[in-house]
C-alpha positions in Angstrom: -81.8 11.9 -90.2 -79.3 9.1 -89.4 -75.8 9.1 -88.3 -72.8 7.3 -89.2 -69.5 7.8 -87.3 -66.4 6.8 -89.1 -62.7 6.9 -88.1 -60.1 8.8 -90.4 -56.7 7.0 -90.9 -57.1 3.6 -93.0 -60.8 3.9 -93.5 -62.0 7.5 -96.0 -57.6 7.7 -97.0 -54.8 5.9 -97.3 -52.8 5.0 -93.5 -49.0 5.3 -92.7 -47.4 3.6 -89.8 -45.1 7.0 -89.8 -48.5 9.3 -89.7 -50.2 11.4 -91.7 -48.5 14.8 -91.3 -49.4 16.9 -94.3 -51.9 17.6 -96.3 -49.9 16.3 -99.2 -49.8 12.9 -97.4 -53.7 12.8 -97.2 -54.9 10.8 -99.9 -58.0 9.7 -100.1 -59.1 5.6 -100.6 -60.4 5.1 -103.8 -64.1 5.1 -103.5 -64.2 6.5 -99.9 -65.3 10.3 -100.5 -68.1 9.4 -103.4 -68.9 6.6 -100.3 -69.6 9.3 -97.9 -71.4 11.6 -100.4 -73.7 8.5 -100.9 -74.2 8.9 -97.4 -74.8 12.2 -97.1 -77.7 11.7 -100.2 -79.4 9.3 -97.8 -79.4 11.7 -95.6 -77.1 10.2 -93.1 -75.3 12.7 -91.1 -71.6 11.8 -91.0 -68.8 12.7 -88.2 -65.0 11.5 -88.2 -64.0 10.6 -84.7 -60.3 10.1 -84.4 -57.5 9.6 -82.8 -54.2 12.1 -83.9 -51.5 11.2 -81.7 -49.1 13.1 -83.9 -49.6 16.1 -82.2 -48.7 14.8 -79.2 -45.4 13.1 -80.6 -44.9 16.7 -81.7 -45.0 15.1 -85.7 -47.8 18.0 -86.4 -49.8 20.3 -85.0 -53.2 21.4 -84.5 -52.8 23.9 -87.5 -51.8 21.0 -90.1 -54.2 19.0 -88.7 -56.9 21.5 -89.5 -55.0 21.9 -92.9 -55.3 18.5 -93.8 -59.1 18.4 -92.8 -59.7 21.1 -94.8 -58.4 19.3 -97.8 -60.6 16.4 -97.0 -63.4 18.8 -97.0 -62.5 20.2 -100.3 -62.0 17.0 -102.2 -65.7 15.9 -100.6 -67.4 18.8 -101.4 -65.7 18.5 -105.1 -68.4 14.7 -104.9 -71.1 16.1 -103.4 -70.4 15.0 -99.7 -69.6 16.7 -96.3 -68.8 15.6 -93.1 -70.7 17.5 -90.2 -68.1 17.0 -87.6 -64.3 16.2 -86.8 -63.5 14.8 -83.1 -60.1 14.4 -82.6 -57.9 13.2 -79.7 -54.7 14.7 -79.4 -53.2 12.5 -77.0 -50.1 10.1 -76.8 -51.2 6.2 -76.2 -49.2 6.7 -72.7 -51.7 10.4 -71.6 -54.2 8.2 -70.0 -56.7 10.3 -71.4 -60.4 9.2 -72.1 -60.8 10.8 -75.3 -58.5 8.2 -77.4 -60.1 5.0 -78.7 -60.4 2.6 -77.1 -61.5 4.9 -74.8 -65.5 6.2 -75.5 -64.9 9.7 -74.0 -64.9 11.0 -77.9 -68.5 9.0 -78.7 -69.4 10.2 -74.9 -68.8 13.6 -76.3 -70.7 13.2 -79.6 -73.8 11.9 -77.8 -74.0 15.1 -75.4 -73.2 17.5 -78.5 -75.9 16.1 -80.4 -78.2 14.6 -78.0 -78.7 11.4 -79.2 -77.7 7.9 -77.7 -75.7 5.9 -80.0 -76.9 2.7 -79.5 -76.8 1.0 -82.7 -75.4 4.0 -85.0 -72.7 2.3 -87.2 -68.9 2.9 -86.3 -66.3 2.2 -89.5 -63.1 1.6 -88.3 -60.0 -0.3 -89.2 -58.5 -1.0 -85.9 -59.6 -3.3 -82.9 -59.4 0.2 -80.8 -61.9 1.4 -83.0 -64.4 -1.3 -82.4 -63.6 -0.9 -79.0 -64.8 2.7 -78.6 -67.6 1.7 -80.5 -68.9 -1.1 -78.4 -68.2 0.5 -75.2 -70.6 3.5 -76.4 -73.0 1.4 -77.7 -72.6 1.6 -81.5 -72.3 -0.8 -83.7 -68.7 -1.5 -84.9 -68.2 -2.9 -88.7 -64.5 -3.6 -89.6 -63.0 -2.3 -93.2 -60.2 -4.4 -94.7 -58.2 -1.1 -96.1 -55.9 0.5 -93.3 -54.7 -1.7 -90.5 -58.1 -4.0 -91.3 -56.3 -7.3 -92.8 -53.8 -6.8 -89.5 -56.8 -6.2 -87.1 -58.7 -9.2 -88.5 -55.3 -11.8 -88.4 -55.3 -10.4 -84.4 -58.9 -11.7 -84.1 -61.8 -9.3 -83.4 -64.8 -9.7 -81.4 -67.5 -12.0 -83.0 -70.6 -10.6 -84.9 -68.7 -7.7 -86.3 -69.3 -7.3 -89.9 -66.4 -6.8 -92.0 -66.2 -5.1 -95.7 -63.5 -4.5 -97.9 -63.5 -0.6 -97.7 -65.8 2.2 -96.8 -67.5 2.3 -100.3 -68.9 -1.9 -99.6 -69.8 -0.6 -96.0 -72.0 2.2 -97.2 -73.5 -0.1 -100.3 -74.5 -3.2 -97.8 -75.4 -0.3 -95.5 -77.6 1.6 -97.8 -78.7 -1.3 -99.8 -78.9 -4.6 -97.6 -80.2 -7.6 -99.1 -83.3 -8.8 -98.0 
């Protein structure tokens, strides 16, 4: 079985630059749950790593958090997909922790859960942190354009990424790639 690792915010639903705080803020990006459910039928194993600092800004808290991922869940399992696993950092961007991107310490902690290495298991994100993280634990980063992707991309990015217009082209040239 294969593993994907995909970030939350801008890549599977819809980003705000004032947070997601509700469940009735979640909304998914069109495309991005049936995406993962692809996934899951190829029998990748998919886990969300990211980063919430909303709960340290006091905006939410752990209980919403889990209220929104539970609504994420339910709208999935209403296409046929799951997600195995939610890593999230709870931190500000000043905590110095090493659990927020671009920081590893959350892939660090995937790879000791599950045993595996990452090297090479693909990392959506939208932001250059999340390429980050991915590079420094060995996966391979691909940029989506939804979220903060068109900003991240006008900032410049490392070279040899691959970029894709959402989660739902990531998964096709994933699961399909031309010869």
């Amino acid at each position: 079985m294969s593993l994907i690792i995909l970030d939350r915010d801008g890549v599977i639903n819809h980003d705000s630059d004032d947070f997601i705080k509700s469940p009735t803020e979640w909304e998914p990006i069109d495309g991005s749950l049936e995406a993962i459910a692809r996934l899951n039928y190829a029998g990748y194993r998919v886990v969300v790593i990211t980063n919430q600092s909303g709960i340290a800004r006091g905006l939410f808290d752990v209980e919403t958090l889990n209220r929104i991922h539970s609504k994420m869940r339910r709208m999935l399992s209403q296409v046929g997909g799951k997600i195995e696993a939610i890593l999230f950092c709870p931190h500000g961007p000043d905590d110095d922790c090493q659990c927020r991107k671009p920081q590893d310490g959350s892939f660090a902690e995937l790879s000791h859960r599950l045993r595996i290495n990452l090297d090479g298991v693909p990392a959506v994100g939208d932001s250059l942190r999340d390429l980050q993280a991915a590079q420094s634990a060995g996966a391979t980063p691909i940029l989506v354009r939804t979220g903060k992707g068109e900003r991240t991309l006008e900032q410049g990015i490392p070279e040899g990424i691959a970029v894709y217009d959402d989660l739902a082209a990531a998964v096709t040239a994933l699961l399909e790639p031309t010869p």
